[in-house]
N, C-alpha and C positions, 0 to 999 in steps of 0.2 A: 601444106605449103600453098597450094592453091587458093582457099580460102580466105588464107592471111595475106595473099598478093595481089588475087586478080577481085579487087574489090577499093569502093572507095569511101565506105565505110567508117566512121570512127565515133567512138565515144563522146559526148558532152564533156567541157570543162569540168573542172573542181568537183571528182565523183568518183578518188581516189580509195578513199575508205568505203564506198558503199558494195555491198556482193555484185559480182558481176551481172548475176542475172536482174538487180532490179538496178542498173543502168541507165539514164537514157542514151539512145546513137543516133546521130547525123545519119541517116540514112535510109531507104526506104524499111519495109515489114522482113522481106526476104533474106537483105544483105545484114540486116541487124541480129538475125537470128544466126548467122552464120558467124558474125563476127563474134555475139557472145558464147558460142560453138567453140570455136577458133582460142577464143581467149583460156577456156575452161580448161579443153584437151593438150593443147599446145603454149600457152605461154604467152606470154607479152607479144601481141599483136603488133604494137609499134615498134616495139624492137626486131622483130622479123624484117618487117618495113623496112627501118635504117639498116638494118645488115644485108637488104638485098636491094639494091638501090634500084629504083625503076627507070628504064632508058624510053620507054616506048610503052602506048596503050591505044587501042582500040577501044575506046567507051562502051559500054551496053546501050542497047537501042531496042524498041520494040519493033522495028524494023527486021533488022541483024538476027535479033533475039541472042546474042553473043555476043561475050566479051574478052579480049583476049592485051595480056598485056606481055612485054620483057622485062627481064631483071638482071642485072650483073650479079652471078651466084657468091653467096657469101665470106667464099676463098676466094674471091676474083679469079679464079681457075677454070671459068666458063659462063653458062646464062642461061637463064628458066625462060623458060617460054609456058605461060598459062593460060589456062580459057575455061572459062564458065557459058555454060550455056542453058538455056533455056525452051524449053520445046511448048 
């Protein structure tokens, strides 16, 4: 879940048919491995997304080194709260 949330990661257009892992993604080395990760074990990455709607994010910074976002949980029956971090 974290993966698929606290990330801003996404696939290239029109790269429906191609295997996940030779993809390209909008996004940096790290987050791309994670999302094609995500995609593999878990499922439709984007569809995670729209079913857990994001209210609020904290961007990643090299700063921070953390990133931390909200989500309205899938039941609308509460809210993720996630964070990635980086040391």
């Amino acid at each position: 879940m974290v993966s698929a949330l606290c990330s801003r990661a996404e696939f290239a257009g029109g790269q429906q048919g191609t295997p996940v892992m030779k993809r390209d993604v909008n996004g940096d080395a790290s987050e791309a491995a994670l999302l094609k990760f995500t995609e593999l074990t878990a499922g439709n990455v984007m569809d995670i997304r729209k079913k857990n709607l994001k209210l609020a994010e904290i961007p990643f910074n090299s700063t921070n080194k953390f990133q931390v976002s909200v989500h309205i949980s899938e039941n609308k029956n509460g809210y993720h709260l996630v964070m990635k971090v980086s040391s």
